[in-house]
N, C-alpha and C positions, 0 to 999 in steps of 0.2 A: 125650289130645286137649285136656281142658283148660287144663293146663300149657300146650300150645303155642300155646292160645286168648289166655295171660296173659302168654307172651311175644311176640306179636305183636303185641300190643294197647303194651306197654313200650317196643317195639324199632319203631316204621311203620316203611315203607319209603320212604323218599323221594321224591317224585317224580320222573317224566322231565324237566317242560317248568316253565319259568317264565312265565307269559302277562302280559302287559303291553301296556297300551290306549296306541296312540298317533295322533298326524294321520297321516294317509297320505299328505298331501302338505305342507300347510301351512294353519293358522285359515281363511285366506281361502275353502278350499274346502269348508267348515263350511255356510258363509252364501250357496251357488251352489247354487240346483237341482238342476241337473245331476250336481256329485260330491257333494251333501251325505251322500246314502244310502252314500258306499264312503269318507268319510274318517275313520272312526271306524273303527278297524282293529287288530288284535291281532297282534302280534311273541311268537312262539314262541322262547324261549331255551334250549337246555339246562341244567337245573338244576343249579347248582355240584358239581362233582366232587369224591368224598372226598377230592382231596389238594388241593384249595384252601379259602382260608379262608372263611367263612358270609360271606353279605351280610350290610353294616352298614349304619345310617342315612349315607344320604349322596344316591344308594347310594355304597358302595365294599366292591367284591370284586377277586376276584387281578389281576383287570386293569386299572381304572379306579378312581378318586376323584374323587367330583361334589363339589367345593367352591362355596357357591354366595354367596359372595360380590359384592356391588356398590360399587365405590367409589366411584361418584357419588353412592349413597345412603348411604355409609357404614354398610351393615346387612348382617347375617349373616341370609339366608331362613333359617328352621329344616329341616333336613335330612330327607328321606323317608324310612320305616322301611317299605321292602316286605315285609316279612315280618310285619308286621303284620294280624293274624288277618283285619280287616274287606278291607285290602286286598289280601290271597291270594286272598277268598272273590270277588272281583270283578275281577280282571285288572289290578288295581290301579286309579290315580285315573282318573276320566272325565279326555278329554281336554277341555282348558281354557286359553287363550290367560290367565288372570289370575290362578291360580293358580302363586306361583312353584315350588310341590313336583310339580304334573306336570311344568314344564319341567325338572328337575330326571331324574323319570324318563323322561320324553319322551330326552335326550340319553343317557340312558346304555341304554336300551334299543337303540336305533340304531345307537349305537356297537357295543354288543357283537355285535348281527347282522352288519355290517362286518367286525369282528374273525373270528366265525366262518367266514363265506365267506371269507376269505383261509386260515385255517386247514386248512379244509377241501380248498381249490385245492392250495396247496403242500406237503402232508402234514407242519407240523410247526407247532412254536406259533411266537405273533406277541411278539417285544419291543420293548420303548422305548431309546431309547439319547439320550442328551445330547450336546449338541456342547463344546467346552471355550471357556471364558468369553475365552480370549484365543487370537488369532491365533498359527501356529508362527512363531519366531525363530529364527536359526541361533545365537543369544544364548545359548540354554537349550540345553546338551549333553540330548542321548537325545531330542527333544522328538519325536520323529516316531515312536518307540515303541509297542508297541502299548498301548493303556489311555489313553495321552496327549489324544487328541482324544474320545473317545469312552467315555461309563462309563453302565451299566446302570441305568438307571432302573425299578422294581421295576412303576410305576402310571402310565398317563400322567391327568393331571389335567384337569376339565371344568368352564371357568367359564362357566355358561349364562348370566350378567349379567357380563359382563368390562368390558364400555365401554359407554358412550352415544355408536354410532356404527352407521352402517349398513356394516358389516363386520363379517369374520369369519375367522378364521384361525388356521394352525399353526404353535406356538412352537417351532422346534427347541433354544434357550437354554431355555426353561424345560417343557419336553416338555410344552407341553402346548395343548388347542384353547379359544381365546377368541372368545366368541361377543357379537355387541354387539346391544344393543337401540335403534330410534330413533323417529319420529315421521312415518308415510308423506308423502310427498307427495299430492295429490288426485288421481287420474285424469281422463281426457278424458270417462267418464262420468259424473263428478261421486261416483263413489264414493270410500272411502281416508280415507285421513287419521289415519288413529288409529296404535296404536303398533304397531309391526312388530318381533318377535321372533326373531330367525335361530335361536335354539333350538329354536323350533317349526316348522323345516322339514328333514323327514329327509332334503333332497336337499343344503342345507347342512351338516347332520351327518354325513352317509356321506361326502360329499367333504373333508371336514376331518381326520375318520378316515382316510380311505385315504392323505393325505399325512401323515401321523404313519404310518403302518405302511409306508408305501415308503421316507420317509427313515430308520427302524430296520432296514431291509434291505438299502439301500443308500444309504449316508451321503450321496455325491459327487454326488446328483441333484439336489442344490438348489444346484448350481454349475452359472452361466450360461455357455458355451462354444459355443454355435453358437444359430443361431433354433431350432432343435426342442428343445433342454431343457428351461425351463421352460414350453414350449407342452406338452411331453410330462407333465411334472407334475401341469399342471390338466386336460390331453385325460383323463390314464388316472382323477382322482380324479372328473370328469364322467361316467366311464363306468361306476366304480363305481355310483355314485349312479343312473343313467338304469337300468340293467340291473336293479339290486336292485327297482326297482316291480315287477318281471315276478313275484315274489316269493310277491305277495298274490294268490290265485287269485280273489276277489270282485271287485279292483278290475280285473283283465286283463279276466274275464266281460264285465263292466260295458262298458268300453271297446270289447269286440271288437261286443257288441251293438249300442252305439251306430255302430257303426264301418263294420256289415254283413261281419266276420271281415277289413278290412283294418285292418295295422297301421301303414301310411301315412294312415291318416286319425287318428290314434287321437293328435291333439296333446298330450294330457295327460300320455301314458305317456314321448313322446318329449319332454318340455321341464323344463327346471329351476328350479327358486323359483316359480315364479309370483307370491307375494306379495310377492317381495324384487323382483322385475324391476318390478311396477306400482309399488311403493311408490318408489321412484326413478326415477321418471318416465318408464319405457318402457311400451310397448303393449301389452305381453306379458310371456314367461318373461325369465329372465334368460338363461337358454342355450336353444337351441332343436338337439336331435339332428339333425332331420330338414329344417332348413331348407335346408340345402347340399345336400342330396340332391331335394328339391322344387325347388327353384331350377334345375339343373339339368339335372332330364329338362323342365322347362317352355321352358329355350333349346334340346332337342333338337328337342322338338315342333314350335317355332320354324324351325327347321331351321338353327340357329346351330353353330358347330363348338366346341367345348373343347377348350381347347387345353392340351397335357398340361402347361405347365410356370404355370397362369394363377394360382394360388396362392404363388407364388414369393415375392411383393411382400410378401405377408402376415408381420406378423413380430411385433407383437405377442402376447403369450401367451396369451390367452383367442382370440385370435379366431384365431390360428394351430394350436393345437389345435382347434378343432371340425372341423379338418380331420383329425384323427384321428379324434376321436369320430361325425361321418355316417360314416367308413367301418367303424367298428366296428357302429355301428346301422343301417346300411346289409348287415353281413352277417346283423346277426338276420333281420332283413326277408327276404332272400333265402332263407335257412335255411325260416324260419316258412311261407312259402309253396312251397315245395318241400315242405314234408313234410306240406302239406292243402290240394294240391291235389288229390288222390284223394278227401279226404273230401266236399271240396264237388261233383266229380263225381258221387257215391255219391247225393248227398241232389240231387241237379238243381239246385243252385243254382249260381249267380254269387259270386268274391268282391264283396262291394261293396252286395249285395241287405241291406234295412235289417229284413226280416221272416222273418232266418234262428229255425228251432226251438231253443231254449233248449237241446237236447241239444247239437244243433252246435256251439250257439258254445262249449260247457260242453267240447267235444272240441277244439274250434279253442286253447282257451284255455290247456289242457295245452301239444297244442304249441311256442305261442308262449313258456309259462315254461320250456319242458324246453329250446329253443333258447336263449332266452338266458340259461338256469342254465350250458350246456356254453360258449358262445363268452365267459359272464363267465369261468369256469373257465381255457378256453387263454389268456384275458389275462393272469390273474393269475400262473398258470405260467409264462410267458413273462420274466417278473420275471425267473428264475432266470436267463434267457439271457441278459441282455444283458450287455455291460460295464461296467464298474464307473464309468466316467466317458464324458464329450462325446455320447452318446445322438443319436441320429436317429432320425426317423421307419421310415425304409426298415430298420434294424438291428431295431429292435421288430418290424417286421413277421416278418422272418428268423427273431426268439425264440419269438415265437407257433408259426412252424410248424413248426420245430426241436423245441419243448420239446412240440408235439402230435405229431409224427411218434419223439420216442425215448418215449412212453408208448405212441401206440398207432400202430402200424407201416403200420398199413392204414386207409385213411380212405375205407369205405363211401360215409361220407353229403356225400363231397365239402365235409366243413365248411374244409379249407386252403384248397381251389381257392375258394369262397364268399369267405373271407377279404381274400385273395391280389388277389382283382380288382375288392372295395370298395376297397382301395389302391390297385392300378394305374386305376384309377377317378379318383380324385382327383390321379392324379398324383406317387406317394409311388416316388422309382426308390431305388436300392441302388448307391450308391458314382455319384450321377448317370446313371448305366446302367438301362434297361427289363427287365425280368426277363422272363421267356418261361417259366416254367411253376414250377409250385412245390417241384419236386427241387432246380432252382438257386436256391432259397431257403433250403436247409437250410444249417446251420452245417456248414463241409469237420469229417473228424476230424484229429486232431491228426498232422502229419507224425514219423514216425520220426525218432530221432536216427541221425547218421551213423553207419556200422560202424566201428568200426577196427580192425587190421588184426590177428588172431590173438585178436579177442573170439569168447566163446562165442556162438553162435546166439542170438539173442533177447535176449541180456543188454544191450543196447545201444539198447533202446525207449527211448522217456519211462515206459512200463508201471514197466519192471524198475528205471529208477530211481526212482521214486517210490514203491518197496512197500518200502521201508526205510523211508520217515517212515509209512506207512501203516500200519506194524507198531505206530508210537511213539502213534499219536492215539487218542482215546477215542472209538468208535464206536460206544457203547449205551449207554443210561442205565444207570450200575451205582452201585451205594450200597457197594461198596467203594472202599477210599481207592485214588486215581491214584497210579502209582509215574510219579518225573522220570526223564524219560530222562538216560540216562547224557552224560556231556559237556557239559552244559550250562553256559551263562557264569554268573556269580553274578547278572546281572541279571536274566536269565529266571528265573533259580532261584528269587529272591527272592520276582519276581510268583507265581512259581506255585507257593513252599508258600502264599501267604498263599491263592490258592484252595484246594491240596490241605486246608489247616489249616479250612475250613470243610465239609471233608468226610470226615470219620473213620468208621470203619465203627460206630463207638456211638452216635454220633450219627445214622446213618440207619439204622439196623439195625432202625427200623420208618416208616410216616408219622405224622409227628407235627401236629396241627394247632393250630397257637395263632398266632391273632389278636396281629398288632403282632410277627412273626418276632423271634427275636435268631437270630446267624451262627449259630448250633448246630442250630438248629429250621427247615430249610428245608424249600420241597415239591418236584413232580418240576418244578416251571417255574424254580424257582431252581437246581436240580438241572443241569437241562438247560442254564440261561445261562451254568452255569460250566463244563460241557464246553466250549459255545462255547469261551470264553474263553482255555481250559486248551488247547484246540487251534490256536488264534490264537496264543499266545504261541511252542507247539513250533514250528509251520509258520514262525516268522519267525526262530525260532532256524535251520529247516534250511535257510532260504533267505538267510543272512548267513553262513554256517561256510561255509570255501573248499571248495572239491569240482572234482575233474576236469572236469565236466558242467558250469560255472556259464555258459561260453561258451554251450552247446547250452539250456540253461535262459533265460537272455537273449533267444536269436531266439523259443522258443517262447511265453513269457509275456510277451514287449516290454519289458522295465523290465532298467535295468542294476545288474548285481551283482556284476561283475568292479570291485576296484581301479581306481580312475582318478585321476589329478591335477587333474582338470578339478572338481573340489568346488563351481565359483564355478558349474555346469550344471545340477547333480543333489543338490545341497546335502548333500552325505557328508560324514561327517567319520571319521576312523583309514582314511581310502582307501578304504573302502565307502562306496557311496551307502545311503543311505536309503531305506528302504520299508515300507509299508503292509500290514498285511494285517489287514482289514475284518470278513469274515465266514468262520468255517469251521464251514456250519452241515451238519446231518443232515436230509436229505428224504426221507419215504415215500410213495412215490404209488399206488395202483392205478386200474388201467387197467380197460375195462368187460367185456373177457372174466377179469378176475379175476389177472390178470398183475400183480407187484410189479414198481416202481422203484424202488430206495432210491440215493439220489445225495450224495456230498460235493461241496456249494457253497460252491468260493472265492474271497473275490475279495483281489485284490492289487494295489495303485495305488503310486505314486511320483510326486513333486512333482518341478516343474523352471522354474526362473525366468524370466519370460518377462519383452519387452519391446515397448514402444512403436516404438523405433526401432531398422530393421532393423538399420540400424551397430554401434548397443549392442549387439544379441544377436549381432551376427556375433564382438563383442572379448571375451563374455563367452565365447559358443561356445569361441573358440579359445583361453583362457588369457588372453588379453591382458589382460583385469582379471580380478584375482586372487581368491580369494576375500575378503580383507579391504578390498576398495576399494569405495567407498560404491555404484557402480552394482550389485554383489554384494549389499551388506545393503540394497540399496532396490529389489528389483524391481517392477515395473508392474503384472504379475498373475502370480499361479499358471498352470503349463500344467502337466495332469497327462496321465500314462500306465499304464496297466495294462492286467488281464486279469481274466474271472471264469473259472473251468479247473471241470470236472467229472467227477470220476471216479463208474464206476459200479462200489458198493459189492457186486455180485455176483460181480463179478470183477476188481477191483479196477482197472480198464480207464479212463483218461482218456479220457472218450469224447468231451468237447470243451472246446475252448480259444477265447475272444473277445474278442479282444485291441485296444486300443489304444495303439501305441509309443510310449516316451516320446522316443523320438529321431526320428518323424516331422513332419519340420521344413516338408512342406505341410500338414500337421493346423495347427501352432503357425503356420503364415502365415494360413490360415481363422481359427483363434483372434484371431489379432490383429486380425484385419478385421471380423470381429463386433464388438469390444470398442469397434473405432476407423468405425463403419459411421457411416452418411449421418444428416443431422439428422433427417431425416423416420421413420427406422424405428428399431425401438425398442431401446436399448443396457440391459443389465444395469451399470449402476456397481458394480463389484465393489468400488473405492473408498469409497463412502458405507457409514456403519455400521449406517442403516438395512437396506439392500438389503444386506447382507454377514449381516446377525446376526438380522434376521427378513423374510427373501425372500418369506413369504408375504405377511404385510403389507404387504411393498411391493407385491406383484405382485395383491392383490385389493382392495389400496387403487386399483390402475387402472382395474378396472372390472369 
C-alpha cells in the first residue's frame, strides 16, 4: 500500500477538463445589468491528449498558436502560460477587456470549443490546409496535381491584435484568423466610444473558427459561383456561433427566466456582436437570428401574404445568408417547443408567463441546449454531403437530411420535417422546384453501371468496381509502414515515399511526444494527415490510369477522364484532363441507439475555362481556339465540376454520389450571369487579388 501511495503521489493523473474563464458574449455585457451576472463564464476543454503535445506559453497546443503580435504598436504582448500553477488553480485570467493575455486566452479557448464541436459532429479530427501563393497556369506541367494547391498546415495561427480596424477575418493564404481592434463610435444613448476588441467577442471568434475548418474540409467554398456561396459561408459560420451560446446552461437559464421559457423572446441568445454592431453605428447586434422570423409572422398577423420567391433580390452575402441562419434558428425554436410543451402543461403554466418556478425554467433550459446541441450536430454533418463546389442553399438543405437520415434511419422527433419547413419557410426550393416532403430530399443512391453482355452478376456495379482501389487505400490508423500500390507512375511514387518515408514502423513503434515534432517524431493527428494524403495521391492515380469503366465513371462523378483533344475546355494535358481530388478523408459517426457509421469522404473537382462571351466559349468549346491561342491561356474565370461520392466502410457500398458536371453548360451559363449580374446586386470580382486571395476580407470588409 505504501509503495502504491509513492507511486501515485510520482505518477498524478491528469486531468479530464481544462477550465478557462471567458466573456460569454462580449465587454460590453460586463457593464449591462441585465447579463452582467452570466458574462463571466467558464469553457470546459478537454485536457490535452497523451498523443498531443503540452500547452505552451502562447497558448499553442496541437491545434492552435496564439501569436500575439500588433503592428501598429510594434510590440510582442508577452505570451500566457496556462499552466501556470496560480492560473490552473482559478480557471485561468479573470476576464478583462485591458489585459492583452486574457485576449490571448479569451481566443484560443473559443476557438478550441469550435474546433471540438465540429470534431465531435463529424467523427474525425479537424485540419488546416493552405491554399498555394499563386494561381494554376497551364504554364506549369502537373500544376493541378494533388499537393499542388493545397499543403498541410500543422497549427492555424491567432492574431488577437492583427490591425487597427474594425474587422475581423479568415486568411486562407496564411491559415490563419486576424482579428482587429478599433475605437467605437458613440451610440444614440450616449454610451461607447472606447476601444472595441473583436477578440473579446466569442460570437466573432467561433465565426472565424468555423470558416477556417470549412475551408480545410472543403477547399472550393470560398469560390464565388452563384448568390448562395458565399452567403452560405458566413450563414453556416453565424450558425456556428448563434448555436454554441445554447452551450452555457447559466446563460440559457438566465435568458429563458427573463424570457418566461420563450426562446423568441430571448434577443440575446439569438443576436451576434452586439458590441461590434453598436460600436459601428447600428442600434443593435451585428446580426440578428431571429429578426426575419419576427418580421415575418408580424406581416402574417398583418394578414400580408409572403410570397415564396421575396428573398430572391437579396444577394449580398451577410444579408443573404440570414436567410439561411432564421431558418436554421427557426428550427431550434420549433424543436425547443415541441419538446416542452408537455412540461409547461405539467406545471399550468403558459409559455411566455415571466413567474415560471426556477425548476421549470432549470428543465426548460436542458431542452432548449439538448435542441440546438442535435440541429448544430445535423449542420455540421451535413458538411459531408454536399458537393465540392457551386453550393446552394436548397442542396445543403438535401445534406442536412440525407447525412441525418444515413445515421439515424428513423426520425422520431420529427427533427428533418422541423428542418425541411424553416426552409420551405423562407423560400429555399431544390433545383427552383418546391419539395413536398422530406424523402424527396434525400440524396437518390448511386445508379448502377450498365451490364454487359456475358458479365458475372454483380460485377458490373460501381460497388465491384471501386473495391479494387478500396483494397489499395489506408483505412485505419496503423503505425506500420504503407506499402505503394503496385503500378504506380514515378510521380505518385515519388509523393508517396516522401509520405511513406515519414512513416517506418521504428519510428511509430511507440507515441512519442516531443514539443517542435521533426518527420520522425509524429503523433496520431500527423499520423492521420498522411493517410489522408497517402489516399488522395492513390485515388488520383486510379482515376487517371485508363480502365474499361472510365466512360461509366464520367456519367457518375461528372468530371471528364476519357482522352480528349479539346485540352483548350478541361485544361489536360498527355490527352487526359485534369483533376482534383481534395479530400479522402475517414468518418466515424454514432448514432443514438448505438449504431456505427464509418464513411469514406471524397471529394473530386475539375477546372474548366470559362468565358465572358458566349462566342469565345462556343470556339473554345468546339476546338476552334486551340489550346495555345491567347483566348485558351487567358480565361475570364474558372467554372468547376465535380463530385463528393461516399462509400460506406461496412460494406464497402457507395452509398452516395453529389455531383456537379463539369460539362453542364446551363450551370456555366448561371455561372456567367452571376459574375456578369446587374450593377445594383452584388458580384464577387474573382479578378481582383484582393477578393481572389483573402475573400474574407473582402467579404466582412462589406459589412
Amino acid at each position: 500500500m505504501a509503495g502504491d501511495a509513492v507511486k501515485a503521489k510520482l505518477h498524478p493523473v491528469a486531468p479530464t477538463k481544462r477550465t478557462l474563464r471567458v466573456f460569454a458574449f462580449d465587454p460590453q455585457a460586463s457593464i449591462e445589468v441585465d447579463t452582467a451576472p452570466i458574462n463571466d463564464t467558464i469553457v470546459a476543454l478537454p485536457w490535452e491528449a497523451s498523443w498531443e503535445d503540452s500547452l505552451a506559453p502562447g497558448p499553442v497546443n496541437e491545434y492552435i498558436e496564439v501569436v500575439d503580435y500588433d503592428p501598429y504598436s510594434g510590440c510582442f504582448y508577452p505570451p500566457v502560460d496556462l499552466d501556470a500553477p496560480l492560473l490552473l488553480a482559478q480557471d485561468g485570467l479573470a476576464p478583462s477587456d485591458s489585459n492583452p493575455q486574457f485576449h490571448q486566452q479569451m481566443v484560443f479557448a473559443v476557438a478550441m470549443k469550435t474546433i471540438r464541436s465540429f470534431e465531435r459532429a463529424l467523427g474525425r479530427l479537424v485540419f488546416w490546409m493552405r491554399e498555394s501563393d499563386s494561381p494554376p497556369s497551364d504554364d506549369k506541367p502537373g500544376d493541378e496535381k494533388p499537393g499542388r494547391f493545397r499543403e498541410y498546415v500543422r497549427r492555424l495561427r491567432i492574431y488577437p491584435h492583427a490591425m487597427r480596424a474594425d474587422n475581423a477575418y479568415y486568411s486562407p493564404q496564411k491559415t490563419a484568423l486576424l482579428f482587429g481592434y478599433f475605437r467605437g463610435q458613440v451610440a444614440r444613448d450616449g454610451t461607447g466610444g472606447g476601444w472595441v476588441f473583436t477578440c473579446l467577442s466569442q460570437d466573432i471568434i467561433a465565426h472565424e473558427t468555423a470558416h477556417a475548418i470549412l475551408h480545410g474540409m472543403w477547399p472550393r467554398s470560398i469560390e464565388a459561383s452563384n448568390p448562395d456561396t458565399l452567403a452560405f459561408h458566413e450563414a453556416f459560420a453565424d450558425i456556428v456561433a448563434l448555436l454554441q451560446h445554447f452551450s452555457s446552461p447559466e446563460i440559457v437559464t438566465h435568458q429563458l427566466g427573463r424570457g418566461g421559457g420563450s426562446l423568441r423572446a430571448m434577443k440575446l441568445l439569438g443576436s451576434l456582436a452586439q458590441q461590434f454592431g453598436r460600436a459601428t453605428g447600428r442600434d443593435g447586434p451585428l446580426r440578428s437570428a431571429m429578426k426575419m422570423v419576427i418580421d415575418e409572422e408580424a406581416a402574417l398577423l398583418k394578414g400580408e401574404t409572403l410570397k415564396p420567391d421575396r428573398h430572391a433580390g437579396i444577394t449580398e452575402p451577410h444579408k443573404r445568408g440570414q436567410i439561411l441562419v432564421a431558418a436554421v434558428f427557426d428550427t431550434v425554436v420549433t424543436i425547443y417547443d415541441r419538446r416542452t410543451a408537455d412540461l409547461l402543461r405539467l406545471a399550468g403554466r403558459r409559455r411566455g408567463d415571466t413567474d415560471l418556478p426556477p425548476e421549470l425554467v432549470a428543465r426548460l433550459a436542458e431542452e432548449a441546449a439538448r435542441a440546438a446541441e442535435q440541429v448544430l450536430r445535423m449542420c455540421i454533418r451535413g458538411l459531408d454531403y454536399l458537393p465540392p463546389v457551386d453550393v446552394t442553399f436548397g442542396e445543403y438543405l438535401r445534406a442536412i437530411v440525407t447525412a441525418d437520415a444515413d445515421l439515424v434511419p428513423d426520425d422520431p422527433c420529427h427533427y428533418r420535417v422541423a428542418i425541411a419547413e424553416a426552409f420551405r419557410k423562407r423560400g429555399v426550393t431544390i433545383d427552383t422546384n418546391h419539395f413536398s416532403s422530406t424523402d424527396s430530399l434525400i440524396w437518390d443512391e448511386p445508379e448502377p453501371f450498365l451490364v454487359r453482355p456475358g458479365a458475372r452478376p454483380g460485377s458490373e456495379t460501381a460497388d465491384a468496381s471501386f473495391s479494387d482501389l478500396l483494397s489499395k487505400l489506408v483505412l485505419t490508423v496503423t503505425y506500420d509502414k504503407i506499402k505503394i500500390p503496385e503500378g504506380t507512375d514515378a510521380w505518385h511514387r515519388e509523393k508517396l515515399e516522401n509520405i511513406v518515408s515519414f512513416r517506418g514502423a521504428d519510428a511509430y513503434s511507440k507515441l512519442d511526444k516531443v514539443s517542435g515534432r521533426d518527420v520522425v517524431n509524429r503523433n496520431l493527428r500527423d499520423l492521420s494527415m498522411h493517410i489522408v494524403q497517402f489516399n488522395a495521391l492513390v485515388m488520383h492515380q486510379w482515376l487517371i490510369d485508363p480502365d474499361e469503366r472510365d466512360a461509366d465513371w464520367e456519367t457518375l462523378l461528372g468530371i471528364k477522364i476519357l482522352p480528349t483533344e479539346l485540352r483548350s475546355i478541361y485544361a489536360g494535358k498527355g490527352g487526359r484532363p485534369k483533376i482534383e481530388v481534395h479530400s479522402v478523408r475517414i468518418s466515424r459517426r454514432q448514432g443514438p441507439e448505438g449504431e456505427t457509421l464509418q464513411q469514406l469522404v471524397v471529394q473530386v473537382t475539375q477546372r474548366r475555362r470559362g468565358y465572358y462571351s458566349g462566342d469565345t466559349q462556343a470556339k473554345i468549346d468546339s476546338g476552334e481556339f486551340g489550346p495555345d491561342s491567347p483566348e485558351a491561356r487567358n480565361p475570364d474565370f474558372t467554372f468547376r465540376g465535380g463530385s463528393t461520392f461516399l462509400v460506406d466502410l461496412n460494406d464497402g457500398r457507395i452509398r452516395r454520389v453529389v455531383r456537379k458536371r463539369i460539362d453542364d453548360n446551363r450551370r456555366l451559363a448561371r455561372h456567367r450571369g452571376f459574375l456578369l449580374g446587374d450593377p445594383d446586386a452584388f458580384t464577387f470580382d474573382g479578378r481582383s487579388d484582393t477578393a481572389r486571395n483573402e475573400p474574407f476580407a473582402f467579404v466582412h470588409g462589406m459589412g
